[in-house]
PDBQT receptor file of N, H, CA, C and O in Angstrom, charges set to zero:
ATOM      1  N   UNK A   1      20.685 -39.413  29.894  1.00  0.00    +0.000 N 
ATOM      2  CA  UNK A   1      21.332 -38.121  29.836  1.00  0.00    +0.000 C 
ATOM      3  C   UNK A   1      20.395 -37.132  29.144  1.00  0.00    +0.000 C 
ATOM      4  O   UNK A   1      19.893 -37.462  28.070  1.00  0.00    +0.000 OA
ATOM      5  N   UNK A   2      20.092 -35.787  29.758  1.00  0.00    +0.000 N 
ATOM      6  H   UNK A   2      20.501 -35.520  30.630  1.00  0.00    +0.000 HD
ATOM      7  CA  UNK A   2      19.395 -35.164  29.156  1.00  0.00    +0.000 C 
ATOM      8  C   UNK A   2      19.844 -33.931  28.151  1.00  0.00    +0.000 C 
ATOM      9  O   UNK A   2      20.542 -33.070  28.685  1.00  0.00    +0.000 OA
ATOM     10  N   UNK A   3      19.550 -33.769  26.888  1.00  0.00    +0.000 N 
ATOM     11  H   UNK A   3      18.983 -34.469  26.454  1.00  0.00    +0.000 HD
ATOM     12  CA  UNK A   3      20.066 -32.523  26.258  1.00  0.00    +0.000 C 
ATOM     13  C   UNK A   3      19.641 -31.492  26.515  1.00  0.00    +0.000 C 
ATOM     14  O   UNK A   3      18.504 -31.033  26.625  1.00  0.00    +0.000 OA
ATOM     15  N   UNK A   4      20.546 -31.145  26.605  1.00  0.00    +0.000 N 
ATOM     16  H   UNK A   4      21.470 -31.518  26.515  1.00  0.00    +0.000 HD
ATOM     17  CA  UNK A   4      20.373 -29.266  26.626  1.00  0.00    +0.000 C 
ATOM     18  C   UNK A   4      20.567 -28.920  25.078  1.00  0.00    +0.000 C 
ATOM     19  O   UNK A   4      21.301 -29.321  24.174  1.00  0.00    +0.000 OA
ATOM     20  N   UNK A   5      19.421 -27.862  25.236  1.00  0.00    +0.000 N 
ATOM     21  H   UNK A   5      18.824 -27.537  25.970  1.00  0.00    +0.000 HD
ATOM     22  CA  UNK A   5      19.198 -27.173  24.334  1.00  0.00    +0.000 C 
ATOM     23  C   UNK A   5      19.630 -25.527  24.266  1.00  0.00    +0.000 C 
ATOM     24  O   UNK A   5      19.590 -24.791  25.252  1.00  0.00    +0.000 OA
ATOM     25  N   UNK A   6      20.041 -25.106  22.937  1.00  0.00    +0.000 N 
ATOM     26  H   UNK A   6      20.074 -25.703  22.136  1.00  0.00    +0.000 HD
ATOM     27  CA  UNK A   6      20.927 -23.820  22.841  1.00  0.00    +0.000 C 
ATOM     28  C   UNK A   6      20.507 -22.893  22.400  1.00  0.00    +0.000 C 
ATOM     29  O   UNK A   6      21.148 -22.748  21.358  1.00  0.00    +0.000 OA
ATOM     30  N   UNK A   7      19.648 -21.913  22.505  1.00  0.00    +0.000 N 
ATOM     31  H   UNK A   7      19.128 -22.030  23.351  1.00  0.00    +0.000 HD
ATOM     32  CA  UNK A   7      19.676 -20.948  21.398  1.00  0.00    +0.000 C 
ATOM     33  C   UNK A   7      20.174 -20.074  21.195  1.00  0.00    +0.000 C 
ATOM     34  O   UNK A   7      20.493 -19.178  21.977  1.00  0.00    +0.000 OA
ATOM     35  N   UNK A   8      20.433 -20.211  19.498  1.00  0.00    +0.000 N 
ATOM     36  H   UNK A   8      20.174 -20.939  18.863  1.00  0.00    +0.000 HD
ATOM     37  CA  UNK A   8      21.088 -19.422  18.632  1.00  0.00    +0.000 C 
ATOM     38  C   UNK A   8      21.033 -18.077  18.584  1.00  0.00    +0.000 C 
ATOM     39  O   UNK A   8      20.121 -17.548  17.948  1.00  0.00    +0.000 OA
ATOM     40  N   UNK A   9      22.129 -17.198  19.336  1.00  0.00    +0.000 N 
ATOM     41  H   UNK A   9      22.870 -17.628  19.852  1.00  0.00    +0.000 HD
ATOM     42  CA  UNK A   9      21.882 -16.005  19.421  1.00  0.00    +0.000 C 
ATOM     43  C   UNK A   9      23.083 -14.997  18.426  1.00  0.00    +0.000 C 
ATOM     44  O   UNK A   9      24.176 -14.637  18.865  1.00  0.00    +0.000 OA
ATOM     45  N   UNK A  10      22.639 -14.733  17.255  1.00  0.00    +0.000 N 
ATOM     46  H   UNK A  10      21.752 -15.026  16.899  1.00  0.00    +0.000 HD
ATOM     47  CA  UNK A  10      23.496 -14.420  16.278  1.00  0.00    +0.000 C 
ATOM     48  C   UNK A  10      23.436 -13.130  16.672  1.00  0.00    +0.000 C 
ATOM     49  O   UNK A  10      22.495 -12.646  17.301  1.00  0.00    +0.000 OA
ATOM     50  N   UNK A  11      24.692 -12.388  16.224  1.00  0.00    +0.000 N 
ATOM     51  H   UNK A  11      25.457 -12.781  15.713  1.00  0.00    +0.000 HD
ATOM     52  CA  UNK A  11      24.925 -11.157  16.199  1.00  0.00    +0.000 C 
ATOM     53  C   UNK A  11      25.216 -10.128  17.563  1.00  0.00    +0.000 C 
ATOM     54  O   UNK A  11      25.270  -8.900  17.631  1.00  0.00    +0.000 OA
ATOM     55  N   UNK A  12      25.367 -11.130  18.544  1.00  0.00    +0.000 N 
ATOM     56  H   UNK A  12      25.323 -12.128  18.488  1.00  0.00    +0.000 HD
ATOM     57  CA  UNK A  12      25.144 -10.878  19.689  1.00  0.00    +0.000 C 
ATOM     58  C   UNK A  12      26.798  -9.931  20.215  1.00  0.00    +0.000 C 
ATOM     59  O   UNK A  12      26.737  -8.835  20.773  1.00  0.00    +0.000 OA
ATOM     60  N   UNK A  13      27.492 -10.295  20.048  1.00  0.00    +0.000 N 
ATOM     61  H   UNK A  13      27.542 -11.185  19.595  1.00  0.00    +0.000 HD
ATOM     62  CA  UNK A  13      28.790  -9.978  19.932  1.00  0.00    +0.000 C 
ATOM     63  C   UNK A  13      28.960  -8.685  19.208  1.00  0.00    +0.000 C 
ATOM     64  O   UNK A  13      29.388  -7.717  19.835  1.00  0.00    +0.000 OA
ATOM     65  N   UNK A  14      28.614  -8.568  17.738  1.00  0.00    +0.000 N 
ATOM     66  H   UNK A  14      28.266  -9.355  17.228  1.00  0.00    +0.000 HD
ATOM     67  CA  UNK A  14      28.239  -7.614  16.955  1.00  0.00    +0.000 C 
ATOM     68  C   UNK A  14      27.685  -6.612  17.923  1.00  0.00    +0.000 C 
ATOM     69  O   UNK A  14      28.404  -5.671  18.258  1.00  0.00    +0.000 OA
ATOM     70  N   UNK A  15      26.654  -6.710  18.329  1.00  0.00    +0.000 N 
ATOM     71  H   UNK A  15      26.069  -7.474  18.056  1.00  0.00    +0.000 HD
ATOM     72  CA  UNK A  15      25.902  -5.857  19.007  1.00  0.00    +0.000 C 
ATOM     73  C   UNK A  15      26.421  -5.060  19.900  1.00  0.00    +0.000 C 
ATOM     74  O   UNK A  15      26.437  -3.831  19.962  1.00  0.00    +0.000 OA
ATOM     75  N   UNK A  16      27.023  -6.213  20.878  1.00  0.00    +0.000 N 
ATOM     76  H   UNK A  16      27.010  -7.212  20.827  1.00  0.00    +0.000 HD
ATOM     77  CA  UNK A  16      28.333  -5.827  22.026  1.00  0.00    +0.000 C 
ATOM     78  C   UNK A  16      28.765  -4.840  21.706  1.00  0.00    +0.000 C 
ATOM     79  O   UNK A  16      28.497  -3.803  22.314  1.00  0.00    +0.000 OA
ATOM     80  N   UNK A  17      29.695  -4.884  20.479  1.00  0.00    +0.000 N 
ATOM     81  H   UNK A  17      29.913  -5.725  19.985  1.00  0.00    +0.000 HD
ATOM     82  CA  UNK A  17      30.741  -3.957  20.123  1.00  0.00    +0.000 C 
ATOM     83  C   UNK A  17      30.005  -3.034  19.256  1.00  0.00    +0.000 C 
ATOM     84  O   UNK A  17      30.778  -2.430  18.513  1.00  0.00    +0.000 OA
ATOM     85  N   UNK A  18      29.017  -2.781  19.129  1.00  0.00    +0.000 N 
ATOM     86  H   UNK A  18      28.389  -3.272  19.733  1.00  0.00    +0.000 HD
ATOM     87  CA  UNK A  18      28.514  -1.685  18.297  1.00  0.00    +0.000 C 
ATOM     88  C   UNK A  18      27.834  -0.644  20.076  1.00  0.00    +0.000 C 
ATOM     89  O   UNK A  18      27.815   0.579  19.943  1.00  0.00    +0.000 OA
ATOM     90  N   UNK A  19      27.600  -0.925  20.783  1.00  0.00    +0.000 N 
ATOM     91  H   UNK A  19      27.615  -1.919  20.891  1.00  0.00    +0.000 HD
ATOM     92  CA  UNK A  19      27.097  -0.759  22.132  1.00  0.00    +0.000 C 
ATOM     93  C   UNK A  19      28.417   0.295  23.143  1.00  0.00    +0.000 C 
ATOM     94  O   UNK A  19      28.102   1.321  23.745  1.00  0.00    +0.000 OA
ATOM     95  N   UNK A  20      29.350  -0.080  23.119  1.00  0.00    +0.000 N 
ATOM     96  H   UNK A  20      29.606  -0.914  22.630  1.00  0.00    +0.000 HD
ATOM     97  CA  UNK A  20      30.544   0.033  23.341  1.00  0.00    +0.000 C 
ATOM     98  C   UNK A  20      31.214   1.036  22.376  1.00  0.00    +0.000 C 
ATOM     99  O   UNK A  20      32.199   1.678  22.738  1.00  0.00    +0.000 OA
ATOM    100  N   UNK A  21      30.610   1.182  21.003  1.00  0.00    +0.000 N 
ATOM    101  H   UNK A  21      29.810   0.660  20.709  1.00  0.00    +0.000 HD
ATOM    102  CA  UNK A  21      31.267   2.259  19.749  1.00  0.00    +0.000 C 
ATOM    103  C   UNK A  21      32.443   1.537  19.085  1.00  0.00    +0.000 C 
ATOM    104  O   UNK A  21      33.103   2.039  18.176  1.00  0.00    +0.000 OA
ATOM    105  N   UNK A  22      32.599   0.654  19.462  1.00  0.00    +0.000 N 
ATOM    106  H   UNK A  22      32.062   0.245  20.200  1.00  0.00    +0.000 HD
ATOM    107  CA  UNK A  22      33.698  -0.438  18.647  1.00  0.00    +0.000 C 
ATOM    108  C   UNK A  22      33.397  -1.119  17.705  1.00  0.00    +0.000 C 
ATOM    109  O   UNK A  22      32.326  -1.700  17.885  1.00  0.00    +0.000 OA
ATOM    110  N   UNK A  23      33.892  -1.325  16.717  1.00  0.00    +0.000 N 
ATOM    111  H   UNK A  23      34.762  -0.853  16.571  1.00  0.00    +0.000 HD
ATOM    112  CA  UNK A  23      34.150  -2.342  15.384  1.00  0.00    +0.000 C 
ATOM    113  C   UNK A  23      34.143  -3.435  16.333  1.00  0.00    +0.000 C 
ATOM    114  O   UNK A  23      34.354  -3.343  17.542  1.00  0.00    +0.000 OA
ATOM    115  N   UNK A  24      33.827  -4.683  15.535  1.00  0.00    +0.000 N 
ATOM    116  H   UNK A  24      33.656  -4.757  14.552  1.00  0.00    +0.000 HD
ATOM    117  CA  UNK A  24      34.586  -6.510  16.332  1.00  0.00    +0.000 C 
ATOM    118  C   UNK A  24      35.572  -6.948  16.253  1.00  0.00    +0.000 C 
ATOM    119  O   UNK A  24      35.832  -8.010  16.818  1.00  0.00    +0.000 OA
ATOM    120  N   UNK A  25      36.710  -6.094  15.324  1.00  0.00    +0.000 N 
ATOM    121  H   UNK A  25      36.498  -5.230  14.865  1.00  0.00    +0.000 HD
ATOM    122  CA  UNK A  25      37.711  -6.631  15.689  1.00  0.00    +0.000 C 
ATOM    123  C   UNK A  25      38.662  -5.442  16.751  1.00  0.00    +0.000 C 
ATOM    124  O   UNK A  25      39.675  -5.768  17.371  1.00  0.00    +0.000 OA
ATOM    125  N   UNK A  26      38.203  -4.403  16.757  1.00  0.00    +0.000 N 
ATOM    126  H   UNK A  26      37.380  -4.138  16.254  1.00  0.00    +0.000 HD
ATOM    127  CA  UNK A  26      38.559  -3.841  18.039  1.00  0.00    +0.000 C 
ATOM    128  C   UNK A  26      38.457  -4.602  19.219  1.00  0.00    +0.000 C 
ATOM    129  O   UNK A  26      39.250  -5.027  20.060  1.00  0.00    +0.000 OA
ATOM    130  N   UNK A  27      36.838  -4.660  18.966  1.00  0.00    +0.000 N 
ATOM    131  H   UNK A  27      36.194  -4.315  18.283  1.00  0.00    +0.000 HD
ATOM    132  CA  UNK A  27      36.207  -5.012  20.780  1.00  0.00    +0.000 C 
ATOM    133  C   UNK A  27      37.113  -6.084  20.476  1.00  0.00    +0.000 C 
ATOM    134  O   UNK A  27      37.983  -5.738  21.275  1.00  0.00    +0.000 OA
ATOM    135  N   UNK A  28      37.696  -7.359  19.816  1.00  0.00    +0.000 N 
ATOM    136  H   UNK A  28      36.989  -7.641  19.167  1.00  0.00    +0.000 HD
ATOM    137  CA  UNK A  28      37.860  -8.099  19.856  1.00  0.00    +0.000 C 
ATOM    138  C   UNK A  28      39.159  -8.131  21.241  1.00  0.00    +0.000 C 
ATOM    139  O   UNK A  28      39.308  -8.414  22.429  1.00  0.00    +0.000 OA
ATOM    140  N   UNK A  29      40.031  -7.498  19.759  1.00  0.00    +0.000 N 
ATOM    141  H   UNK A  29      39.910  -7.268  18.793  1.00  0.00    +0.000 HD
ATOM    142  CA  UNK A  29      41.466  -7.190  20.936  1.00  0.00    +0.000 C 
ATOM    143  C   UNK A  29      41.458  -6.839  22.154  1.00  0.00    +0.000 C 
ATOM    144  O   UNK A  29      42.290  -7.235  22.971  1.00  0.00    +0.000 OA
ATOM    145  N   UNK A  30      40.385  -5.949  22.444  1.00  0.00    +0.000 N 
ATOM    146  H   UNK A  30      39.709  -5.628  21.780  1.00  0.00    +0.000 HD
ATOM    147  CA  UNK A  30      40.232  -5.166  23.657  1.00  0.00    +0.000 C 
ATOM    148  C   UNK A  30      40.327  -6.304  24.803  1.00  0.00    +0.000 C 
ATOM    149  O   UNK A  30      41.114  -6.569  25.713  1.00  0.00    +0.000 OA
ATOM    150  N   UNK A  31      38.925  -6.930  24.209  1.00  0.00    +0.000 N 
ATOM    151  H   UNK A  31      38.287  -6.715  23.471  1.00  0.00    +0.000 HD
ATOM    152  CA  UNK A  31      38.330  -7.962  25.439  1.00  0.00    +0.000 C 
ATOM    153  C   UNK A  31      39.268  -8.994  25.418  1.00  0.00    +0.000 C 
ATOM    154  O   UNK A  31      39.246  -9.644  26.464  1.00  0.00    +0.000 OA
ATOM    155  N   UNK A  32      40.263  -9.457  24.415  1.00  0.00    +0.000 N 
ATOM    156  H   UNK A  32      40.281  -8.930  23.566  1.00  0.00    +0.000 HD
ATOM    157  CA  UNK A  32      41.284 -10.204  24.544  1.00  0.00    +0.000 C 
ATOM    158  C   UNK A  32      42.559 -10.072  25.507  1.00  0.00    +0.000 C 
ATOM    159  O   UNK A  32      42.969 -10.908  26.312  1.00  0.00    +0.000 OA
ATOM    160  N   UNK A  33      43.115  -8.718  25.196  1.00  0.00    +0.000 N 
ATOM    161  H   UNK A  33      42.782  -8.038  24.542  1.00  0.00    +0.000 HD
ATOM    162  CA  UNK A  33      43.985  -7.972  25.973  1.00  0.00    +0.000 C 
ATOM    163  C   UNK A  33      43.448  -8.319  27.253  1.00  0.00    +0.000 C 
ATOM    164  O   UNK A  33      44.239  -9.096  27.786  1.00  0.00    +0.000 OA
ATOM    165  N   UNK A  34      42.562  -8.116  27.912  1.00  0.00    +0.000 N 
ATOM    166  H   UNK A  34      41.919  -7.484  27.478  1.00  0.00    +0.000 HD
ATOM    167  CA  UNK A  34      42.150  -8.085  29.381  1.00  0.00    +0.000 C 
ATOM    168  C   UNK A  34      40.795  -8.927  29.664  1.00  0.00    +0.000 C 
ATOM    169  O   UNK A  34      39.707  -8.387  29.863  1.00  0.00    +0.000 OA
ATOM    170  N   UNK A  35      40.996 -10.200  29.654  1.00  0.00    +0.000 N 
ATOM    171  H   UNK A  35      41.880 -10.638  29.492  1.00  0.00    +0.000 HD
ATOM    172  CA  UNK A  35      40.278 -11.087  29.728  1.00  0.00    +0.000 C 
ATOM    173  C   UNK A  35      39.630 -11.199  31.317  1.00  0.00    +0.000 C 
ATOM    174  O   UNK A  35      38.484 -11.621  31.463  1.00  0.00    +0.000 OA
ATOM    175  N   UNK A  36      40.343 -10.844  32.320  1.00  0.00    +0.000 N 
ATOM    176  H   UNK A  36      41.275 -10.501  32.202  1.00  0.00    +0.000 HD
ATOM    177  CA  UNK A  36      39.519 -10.953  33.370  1.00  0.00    +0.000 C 
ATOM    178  C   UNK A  36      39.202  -9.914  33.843  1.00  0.00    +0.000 C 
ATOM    179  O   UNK A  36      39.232  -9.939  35.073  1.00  0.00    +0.000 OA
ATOM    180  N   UNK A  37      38.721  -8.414  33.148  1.00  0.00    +0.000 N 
ATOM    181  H   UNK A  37      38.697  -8.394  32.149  1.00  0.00    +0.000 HD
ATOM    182  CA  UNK A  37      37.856  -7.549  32.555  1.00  0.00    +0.000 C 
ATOM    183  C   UNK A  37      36.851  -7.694  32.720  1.00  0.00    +0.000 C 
ATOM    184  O   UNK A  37      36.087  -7.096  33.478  1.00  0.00    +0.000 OA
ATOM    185  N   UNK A  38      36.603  -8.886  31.729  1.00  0.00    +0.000 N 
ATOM    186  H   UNK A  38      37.224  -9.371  31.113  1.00  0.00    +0.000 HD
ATOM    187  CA  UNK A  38      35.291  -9.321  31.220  1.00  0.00    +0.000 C 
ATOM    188  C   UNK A  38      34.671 -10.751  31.253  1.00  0.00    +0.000 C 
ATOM    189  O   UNK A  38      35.309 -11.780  31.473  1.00  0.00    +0.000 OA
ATOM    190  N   UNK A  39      32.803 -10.634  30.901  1.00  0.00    +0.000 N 
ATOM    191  H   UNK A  39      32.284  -9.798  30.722  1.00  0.00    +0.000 HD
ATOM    192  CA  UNK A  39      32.460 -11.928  31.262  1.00  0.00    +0.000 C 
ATOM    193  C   UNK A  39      33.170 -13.000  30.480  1.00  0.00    +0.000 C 
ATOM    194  O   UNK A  39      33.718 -12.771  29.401  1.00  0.00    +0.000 OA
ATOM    195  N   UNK A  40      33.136 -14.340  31.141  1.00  0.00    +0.000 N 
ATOM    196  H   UNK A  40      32.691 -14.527  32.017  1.00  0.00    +0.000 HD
ATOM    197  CA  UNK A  40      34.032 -15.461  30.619  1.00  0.00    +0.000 C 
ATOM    198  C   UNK A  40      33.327 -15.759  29.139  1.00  0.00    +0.000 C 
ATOM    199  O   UNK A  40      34.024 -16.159  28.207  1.00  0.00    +0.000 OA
ATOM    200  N   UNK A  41      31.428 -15.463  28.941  1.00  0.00    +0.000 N 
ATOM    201  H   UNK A  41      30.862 -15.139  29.699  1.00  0.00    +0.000 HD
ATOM    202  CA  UNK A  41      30.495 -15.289  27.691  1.00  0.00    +0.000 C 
ATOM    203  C   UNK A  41      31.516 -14.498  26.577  1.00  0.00    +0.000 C 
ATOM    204  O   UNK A  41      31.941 -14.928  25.506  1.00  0.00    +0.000 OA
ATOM    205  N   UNK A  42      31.695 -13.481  27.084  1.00  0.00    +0.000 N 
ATOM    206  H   UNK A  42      31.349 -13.131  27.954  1.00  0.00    +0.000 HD
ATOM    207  CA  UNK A  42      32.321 -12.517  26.290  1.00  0.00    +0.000 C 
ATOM    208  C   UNK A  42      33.518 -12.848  25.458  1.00  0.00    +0.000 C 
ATOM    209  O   UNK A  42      33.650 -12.725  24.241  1.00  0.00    +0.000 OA
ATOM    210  N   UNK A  43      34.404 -13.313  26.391  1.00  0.00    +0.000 N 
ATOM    211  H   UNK A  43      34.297 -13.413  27.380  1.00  0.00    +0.000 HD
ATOM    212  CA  UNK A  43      35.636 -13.734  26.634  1.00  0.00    +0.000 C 
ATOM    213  C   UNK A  43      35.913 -14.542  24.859  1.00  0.00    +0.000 C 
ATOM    214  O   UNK A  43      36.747 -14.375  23.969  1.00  0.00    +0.000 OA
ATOM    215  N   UNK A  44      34.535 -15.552  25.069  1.00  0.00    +0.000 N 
ATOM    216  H   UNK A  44      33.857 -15.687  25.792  1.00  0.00    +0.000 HD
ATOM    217  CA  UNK A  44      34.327 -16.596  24.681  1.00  0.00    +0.000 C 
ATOM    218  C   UNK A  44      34.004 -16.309  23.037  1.00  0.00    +0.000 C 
ATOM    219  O   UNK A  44      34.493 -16.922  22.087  1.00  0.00    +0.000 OA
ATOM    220  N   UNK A  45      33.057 -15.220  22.995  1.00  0.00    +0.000 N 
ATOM    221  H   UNK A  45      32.660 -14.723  23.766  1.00  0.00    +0.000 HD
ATOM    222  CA  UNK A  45      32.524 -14.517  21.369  1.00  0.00    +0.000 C 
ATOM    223  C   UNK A  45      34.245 -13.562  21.202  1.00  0.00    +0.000 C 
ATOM    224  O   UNK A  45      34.692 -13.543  20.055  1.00  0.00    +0.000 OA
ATOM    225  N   UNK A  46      34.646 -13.224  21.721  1.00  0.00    +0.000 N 
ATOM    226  H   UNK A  46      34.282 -13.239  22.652  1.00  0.00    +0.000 HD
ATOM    227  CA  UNK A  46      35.963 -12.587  21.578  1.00  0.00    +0.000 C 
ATOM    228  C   UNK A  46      36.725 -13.456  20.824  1.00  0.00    +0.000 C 
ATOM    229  O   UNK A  46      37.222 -13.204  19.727  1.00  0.00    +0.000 OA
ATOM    230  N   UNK A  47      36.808 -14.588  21.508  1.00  0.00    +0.000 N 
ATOM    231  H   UNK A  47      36.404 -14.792  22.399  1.00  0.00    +0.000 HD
ATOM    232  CA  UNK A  47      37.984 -15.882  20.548  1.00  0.00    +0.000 C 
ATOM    233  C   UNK A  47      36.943 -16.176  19.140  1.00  0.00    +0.000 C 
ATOM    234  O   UNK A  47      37.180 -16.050  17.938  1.00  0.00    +0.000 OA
ATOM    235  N   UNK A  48      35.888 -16.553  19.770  1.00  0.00    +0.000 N 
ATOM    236  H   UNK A  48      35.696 -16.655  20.746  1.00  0.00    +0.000 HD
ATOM    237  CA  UNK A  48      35.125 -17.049  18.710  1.00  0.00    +0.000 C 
ATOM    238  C   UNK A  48      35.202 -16.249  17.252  1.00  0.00    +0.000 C 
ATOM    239  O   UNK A  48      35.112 -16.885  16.202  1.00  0.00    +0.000 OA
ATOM    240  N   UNK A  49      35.330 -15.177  17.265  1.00  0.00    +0.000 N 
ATOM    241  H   UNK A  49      35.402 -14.661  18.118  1.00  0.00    +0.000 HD
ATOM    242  CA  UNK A  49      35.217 -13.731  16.446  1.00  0.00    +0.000 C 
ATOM    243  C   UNK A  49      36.807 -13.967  15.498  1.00  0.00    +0.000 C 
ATOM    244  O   UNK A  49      37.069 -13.958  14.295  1.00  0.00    +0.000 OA
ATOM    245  N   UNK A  50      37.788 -14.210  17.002  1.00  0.00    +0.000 N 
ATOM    246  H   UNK A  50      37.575 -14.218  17.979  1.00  0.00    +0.000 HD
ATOM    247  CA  UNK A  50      39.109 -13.998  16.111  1.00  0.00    +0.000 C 
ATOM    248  C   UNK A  50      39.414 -15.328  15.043  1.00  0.00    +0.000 C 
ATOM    249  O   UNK A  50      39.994 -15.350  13.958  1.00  0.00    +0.000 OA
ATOM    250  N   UNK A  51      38.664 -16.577  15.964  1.00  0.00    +0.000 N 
ATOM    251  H   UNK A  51      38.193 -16.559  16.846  1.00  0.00    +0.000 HD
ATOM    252  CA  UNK A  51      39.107 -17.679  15.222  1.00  0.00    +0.000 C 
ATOM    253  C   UNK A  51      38.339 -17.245  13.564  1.00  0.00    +0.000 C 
ATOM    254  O   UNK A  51      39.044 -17.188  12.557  1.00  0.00    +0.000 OA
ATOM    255  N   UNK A  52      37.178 -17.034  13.533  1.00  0.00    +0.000 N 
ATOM    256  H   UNK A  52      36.605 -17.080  14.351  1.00  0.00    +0.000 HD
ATOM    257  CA  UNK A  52      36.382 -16.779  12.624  1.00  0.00    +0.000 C 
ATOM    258  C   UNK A  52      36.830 -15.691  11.421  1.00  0.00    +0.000 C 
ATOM    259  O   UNK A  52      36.654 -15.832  10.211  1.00  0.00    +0.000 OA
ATOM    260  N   UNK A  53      37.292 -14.868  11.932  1.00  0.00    +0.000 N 
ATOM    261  H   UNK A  53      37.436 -14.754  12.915  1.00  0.00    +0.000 HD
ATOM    262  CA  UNK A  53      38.380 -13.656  10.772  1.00  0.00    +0.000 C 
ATOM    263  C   UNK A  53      39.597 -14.535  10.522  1.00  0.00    +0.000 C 
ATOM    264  O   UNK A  53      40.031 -14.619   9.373  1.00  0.00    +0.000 OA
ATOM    265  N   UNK A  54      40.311 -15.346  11.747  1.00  0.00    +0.000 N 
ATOM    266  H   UNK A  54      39.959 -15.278  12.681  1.00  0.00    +0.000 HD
ATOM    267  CA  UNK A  54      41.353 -16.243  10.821  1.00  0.00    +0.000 C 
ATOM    268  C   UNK A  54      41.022 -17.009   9.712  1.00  0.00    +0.000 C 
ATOM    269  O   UNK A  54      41.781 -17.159   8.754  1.00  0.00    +0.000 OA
ATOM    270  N   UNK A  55      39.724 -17.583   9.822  1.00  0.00    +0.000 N 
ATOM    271  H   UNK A  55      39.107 -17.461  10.600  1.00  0.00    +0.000 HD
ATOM    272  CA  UNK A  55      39.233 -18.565   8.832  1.00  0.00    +0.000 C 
ATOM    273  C   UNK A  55      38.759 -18.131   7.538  1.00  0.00    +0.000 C 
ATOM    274  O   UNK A  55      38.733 -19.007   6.674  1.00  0.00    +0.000 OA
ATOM    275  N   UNK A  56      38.301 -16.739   7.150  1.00  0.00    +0.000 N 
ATOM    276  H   UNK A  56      38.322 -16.027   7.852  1.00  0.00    +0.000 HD
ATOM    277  CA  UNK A  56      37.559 -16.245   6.799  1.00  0.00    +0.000 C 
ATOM    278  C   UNK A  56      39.385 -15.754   5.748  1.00  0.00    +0.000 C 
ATOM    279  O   UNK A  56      39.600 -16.306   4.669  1.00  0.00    +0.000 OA
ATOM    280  N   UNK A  57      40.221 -14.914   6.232  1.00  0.00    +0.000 N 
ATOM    281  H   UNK A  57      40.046 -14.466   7.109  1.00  0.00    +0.000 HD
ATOM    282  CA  UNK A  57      41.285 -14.826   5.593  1.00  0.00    +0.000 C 
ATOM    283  C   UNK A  57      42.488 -16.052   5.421  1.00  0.00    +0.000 C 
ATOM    284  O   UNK A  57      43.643 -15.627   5.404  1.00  0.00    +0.000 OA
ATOM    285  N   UNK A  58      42.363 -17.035   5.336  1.00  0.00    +0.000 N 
ATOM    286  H   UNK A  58      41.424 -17.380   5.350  1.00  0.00    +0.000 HD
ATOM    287  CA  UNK A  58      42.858 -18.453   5.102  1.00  0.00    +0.000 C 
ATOM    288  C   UNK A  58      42.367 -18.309   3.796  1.00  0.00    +0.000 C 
ATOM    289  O   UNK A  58      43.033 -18.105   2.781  1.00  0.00    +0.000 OA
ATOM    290  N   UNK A  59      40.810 -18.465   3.927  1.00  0.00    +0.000 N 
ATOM    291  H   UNK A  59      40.269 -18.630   4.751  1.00  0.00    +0.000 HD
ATOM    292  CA  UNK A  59      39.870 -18.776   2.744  1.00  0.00    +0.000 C 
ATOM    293  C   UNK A  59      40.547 -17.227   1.483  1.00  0.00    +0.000 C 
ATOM    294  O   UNK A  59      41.392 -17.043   0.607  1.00  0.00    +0.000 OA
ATOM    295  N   UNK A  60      40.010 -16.862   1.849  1.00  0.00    +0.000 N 
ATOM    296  H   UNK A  60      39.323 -17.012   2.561  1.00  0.00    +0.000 HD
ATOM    297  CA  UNK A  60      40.392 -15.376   0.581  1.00  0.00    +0.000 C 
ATOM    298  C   UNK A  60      41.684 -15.319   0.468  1.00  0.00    +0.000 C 
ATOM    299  O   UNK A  60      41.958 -14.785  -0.607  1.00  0.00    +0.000 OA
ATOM    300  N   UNK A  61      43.090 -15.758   1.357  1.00  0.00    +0.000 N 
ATOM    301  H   UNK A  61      42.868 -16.192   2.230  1.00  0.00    +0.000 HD
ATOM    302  CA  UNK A  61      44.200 -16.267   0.165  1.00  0.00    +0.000 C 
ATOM    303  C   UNK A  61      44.357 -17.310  -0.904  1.00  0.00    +0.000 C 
ATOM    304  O   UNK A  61      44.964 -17.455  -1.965  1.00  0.00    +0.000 OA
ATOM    305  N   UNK A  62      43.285 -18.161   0.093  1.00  0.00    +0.000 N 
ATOM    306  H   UNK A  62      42.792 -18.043   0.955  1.00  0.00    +0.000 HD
ATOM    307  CA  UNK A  62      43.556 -19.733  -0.475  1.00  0.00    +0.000 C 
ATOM    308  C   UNK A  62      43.542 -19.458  -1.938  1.00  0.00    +0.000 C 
ATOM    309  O   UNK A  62      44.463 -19.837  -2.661  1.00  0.00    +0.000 OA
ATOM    310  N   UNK A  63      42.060 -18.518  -2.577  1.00  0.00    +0.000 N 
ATOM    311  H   UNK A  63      41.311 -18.210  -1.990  1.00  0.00    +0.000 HD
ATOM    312  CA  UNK A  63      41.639 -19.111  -3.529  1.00  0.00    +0.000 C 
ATOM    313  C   UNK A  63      42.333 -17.368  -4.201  1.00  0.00    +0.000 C 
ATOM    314  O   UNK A  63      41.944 -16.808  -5.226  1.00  0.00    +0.000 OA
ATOM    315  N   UNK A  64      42.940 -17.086  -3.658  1.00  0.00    +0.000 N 
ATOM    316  H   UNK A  64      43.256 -17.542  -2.826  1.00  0.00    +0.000 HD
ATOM    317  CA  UNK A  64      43.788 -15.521  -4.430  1.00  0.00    +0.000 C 
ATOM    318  C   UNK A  64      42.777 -14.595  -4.511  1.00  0.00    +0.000 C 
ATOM    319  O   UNK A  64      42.748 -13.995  -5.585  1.00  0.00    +0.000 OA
ATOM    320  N   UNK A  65      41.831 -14.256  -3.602  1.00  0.00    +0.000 N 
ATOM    321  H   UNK A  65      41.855 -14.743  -2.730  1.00  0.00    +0.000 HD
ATOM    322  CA  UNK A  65      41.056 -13.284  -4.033  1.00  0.00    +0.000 C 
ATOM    323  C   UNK A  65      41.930 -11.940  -3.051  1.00  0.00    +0.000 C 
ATOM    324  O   UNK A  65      41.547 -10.773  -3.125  1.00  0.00    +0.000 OA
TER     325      UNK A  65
């Protein structure tokens, strides 16, 4: 079996929505709201984004900040 290899393309999403004049959690909703809009890539940093602000505010109640 052969691996595929990935590269790491940070900020890419970011970019998206700075491109567009949107914050990420705008673009987020946006591209959420109307998913077949947009590329399934997109689609994909869209969830990725929201799961990531869920996690991110889990953490900053957890510990009461």
């Amino acid at each position: 079996m052969v691996k595929k290899e990935f590269k790491i393309k940070e900020g890419t999403f970011t970019a998206y929505s700075k491109r567009k004049g949107k914050t990420v959690p705008q673009m987020t909703r946006i591209v959420l709201k109307n998913p077949s809009k947009y590329n399934t890539i997109t689609v994909k940093r869209a969830t990725l984004a929201r799961n990531f602000s869920k996690m991110r505010k889990a953490k900053t109640h957890k510990h009461g900040k």
